[in-house]
N, C-alpha and C positions, 0 to 999 in steps of 0.2 A: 808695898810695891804697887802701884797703878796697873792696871789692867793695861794689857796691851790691846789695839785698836785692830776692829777685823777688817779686812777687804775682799771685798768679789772681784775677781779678777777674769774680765771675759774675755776670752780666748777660744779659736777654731782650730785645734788642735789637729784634726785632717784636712786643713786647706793647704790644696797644692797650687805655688805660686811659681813660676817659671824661673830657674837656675835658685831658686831661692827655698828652706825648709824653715818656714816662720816657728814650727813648733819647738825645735832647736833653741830657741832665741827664747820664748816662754818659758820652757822646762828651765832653764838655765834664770831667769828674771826671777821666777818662783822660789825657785833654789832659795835667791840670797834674800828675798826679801821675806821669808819664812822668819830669817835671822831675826827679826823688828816687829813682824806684823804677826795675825792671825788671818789666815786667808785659805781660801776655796775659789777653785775655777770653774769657770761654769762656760757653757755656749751660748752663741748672744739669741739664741731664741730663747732660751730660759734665763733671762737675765731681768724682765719683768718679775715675773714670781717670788725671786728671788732676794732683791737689791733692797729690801724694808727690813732684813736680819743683819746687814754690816754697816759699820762706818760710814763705808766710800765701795764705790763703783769704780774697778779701774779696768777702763779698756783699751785693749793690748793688741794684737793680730788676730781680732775678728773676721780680718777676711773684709773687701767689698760689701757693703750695705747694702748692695742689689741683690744681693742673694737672698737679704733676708728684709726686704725696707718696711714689710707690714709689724712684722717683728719689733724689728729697730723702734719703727714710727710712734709703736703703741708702747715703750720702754721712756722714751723721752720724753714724750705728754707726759708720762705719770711723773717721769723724775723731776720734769721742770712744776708739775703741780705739789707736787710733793716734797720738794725744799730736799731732794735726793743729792749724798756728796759722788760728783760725777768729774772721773779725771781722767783725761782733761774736760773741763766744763763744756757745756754744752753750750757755749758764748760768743764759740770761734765765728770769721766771716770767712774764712777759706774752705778747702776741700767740706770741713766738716758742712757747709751749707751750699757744697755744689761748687758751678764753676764761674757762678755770675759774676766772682771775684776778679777773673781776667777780666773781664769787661770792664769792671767797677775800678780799675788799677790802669789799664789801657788808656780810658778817660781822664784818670788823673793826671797821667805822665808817668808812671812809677817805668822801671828799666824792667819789663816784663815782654813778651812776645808779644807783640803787637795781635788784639783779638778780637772780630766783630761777630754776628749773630745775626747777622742781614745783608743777602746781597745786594741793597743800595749802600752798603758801606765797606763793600771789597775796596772800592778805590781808597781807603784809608790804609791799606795796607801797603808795605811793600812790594815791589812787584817781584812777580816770583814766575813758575813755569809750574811748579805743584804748589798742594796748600794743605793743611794737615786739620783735617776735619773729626771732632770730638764728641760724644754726648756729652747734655749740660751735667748730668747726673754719672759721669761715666766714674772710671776709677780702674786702678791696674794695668791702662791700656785697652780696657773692656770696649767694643766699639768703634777703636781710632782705627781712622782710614786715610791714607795719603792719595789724594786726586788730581790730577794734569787739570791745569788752569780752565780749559775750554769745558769742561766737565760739570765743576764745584757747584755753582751755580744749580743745579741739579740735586745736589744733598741737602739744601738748606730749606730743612722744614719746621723750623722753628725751636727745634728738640737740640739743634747742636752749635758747636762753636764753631769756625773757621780762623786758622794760621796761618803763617807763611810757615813752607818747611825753609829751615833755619839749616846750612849748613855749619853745622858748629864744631870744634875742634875738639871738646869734649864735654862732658856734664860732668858737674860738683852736686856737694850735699853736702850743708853745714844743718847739724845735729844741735839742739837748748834744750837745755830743759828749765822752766821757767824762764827769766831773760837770760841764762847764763848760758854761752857758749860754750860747747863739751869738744866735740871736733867732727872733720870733715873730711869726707870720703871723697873719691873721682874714681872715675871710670877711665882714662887713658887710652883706651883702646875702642872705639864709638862702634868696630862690629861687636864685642863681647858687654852688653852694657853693666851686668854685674857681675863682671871682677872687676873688683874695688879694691884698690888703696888710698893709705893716706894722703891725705892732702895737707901742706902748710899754708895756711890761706893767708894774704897779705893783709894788712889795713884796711884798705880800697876793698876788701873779699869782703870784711867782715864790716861793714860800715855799710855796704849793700844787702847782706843776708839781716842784718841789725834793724834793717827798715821797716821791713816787713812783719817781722817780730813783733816790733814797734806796732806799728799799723793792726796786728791784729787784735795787740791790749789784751791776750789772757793771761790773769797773773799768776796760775799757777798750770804744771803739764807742762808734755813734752810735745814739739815741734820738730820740722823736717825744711829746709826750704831747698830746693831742686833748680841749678839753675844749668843754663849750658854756658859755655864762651865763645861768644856770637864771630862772625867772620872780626870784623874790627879791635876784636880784642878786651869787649866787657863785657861783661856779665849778666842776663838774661834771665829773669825767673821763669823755670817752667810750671812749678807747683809749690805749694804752700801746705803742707799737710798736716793737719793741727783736731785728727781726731784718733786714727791709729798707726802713725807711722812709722812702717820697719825699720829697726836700728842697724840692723847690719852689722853686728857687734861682734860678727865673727870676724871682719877685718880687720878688729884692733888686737891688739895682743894682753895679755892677762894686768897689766899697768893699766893701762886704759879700760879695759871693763870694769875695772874696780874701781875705777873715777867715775865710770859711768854710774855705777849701779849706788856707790854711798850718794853722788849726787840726786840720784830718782830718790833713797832712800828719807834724804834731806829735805825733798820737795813734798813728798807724800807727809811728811811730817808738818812743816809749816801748812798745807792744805789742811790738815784733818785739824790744826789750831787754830784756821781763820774763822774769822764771823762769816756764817753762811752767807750764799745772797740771796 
């Protein structure tokens, strides 16, 4: 019998995330994937020390990297010098590298909230009456501030981004892991934003969420993409989260975690068999 393959699984087991118990969702991840792996948890400040005794690195609900970004900062150097197996890779161009991405997507055309980072380019936006202003580095909502038009102008000190607030009818989440789509949550109710249910997303849903996927080219990990449904009636990215993004997996029911979880279990396998990079 082949040895089975260890993973350090970094997880922040007391972060408190609002309406949300991430540790819930680990205890429960760990659970099944004991079933396949050899694995230990660690907190992502001791995640350097540590990550040269397993396989693969895999991180999970660490929590916000501003908490810990010296930490973080000094984990990545080594892993990217170090030929360290890290999942998802440390490859992504979204959240996992900040938020330059809305700009870099803005620019392109992609169907994203319209996003600039200079008030000589408020006038590229829609016009609005507020504007939803963000750090470039933020995360969780860390930061976001909603400011009346005559204002904005005034926040913009190089450190953040500027939106239109988007009256939207509600937010989605379509869930991959690797290219494969698993499923998709909504929020329904735009004062409660998580309580979540299902979503059946249409074609048109996922040929949108598929883009970005696309675009971001990592071939292996799990993905989040956050969008709302703009007044017109399409679909709007508001985030791309492609380093630890919460599953939500208590919205599905015991069928669907179990798709979830053989699927991660399926993914962490092909990773641990590819040719490094």
């Amino acid at each position: 019998m082949s040895p089975r393959s260890t993973l350090l699984y970094v997880t922040d087991l007391a972060y408190q995330a609002r309406g949300r118990r991430y540790c819930d969702e680990d205890i429960l991840l760990t659970s099944r994937l004991r079933e396949e792996f050899d694995l230990a948890l660690c907190h992502p400040r001791d995640t350097a020390a540590l990550a040269d005794r397993f396989d693969a690195v895999v991180i999970r609900n660490s929590g916000p990297v501003l908490a810990y970004q010296e930490a973080y900062d000094a984990f990545r150097e080594q892993a990217l010098r170090d030929g360290t197996r890290v999942y998802n890779p440390l490859f992504g161009k979204a959240d996992m590298a900040g938020k330059q991405y809305l700009l870099d997507l803005t620019a392109a055309g992609y169907p994203v909230i319209p996003t600039v980072d200079r008030a000589e380019d408020l006038h590229r936006l829609p016009a609005t009456d507020r504007y939803v202003v963000k750090p470039r580095l933020g995360a969780d909502s860390i930061g976001l501030r909603i400011v009346p038009a005559d204002e904005v102008r005034g926040h913009i000190d190089g450190q953040v981004l500027v939106q239109p607030r988007v009256d939207f009818a509600y937010e989605v989440s379509f869930y991959f892991v690797d290219h494969h789509f698993q499923y998709a949550l909504y929020a329904p109710h735009a004062d409660r934003r998580w309580a979540l249910e299902p979503y059946r997303p249409t074609p048109d849903d996922l040929e949108f969420a598929r883009r970005f996927i696309d675009w971001n080219a990592l071939g292996h990990g799990i993905q989040r993409v956050d969008a709302c449904r703009a007044p017109d009636g399409g679909l709007l990215l508001v985030e791309l989260e492609d380093l630890n993004p919460y599953l939500n997996l208590d919205a599905l029911d015991d069928e669907g975690r179990d798709d979830f979880v053989a699927a991660m279990k399926a993914s962490l396998h092909r990773f641990l068999a590819s040719p490094p990079r």
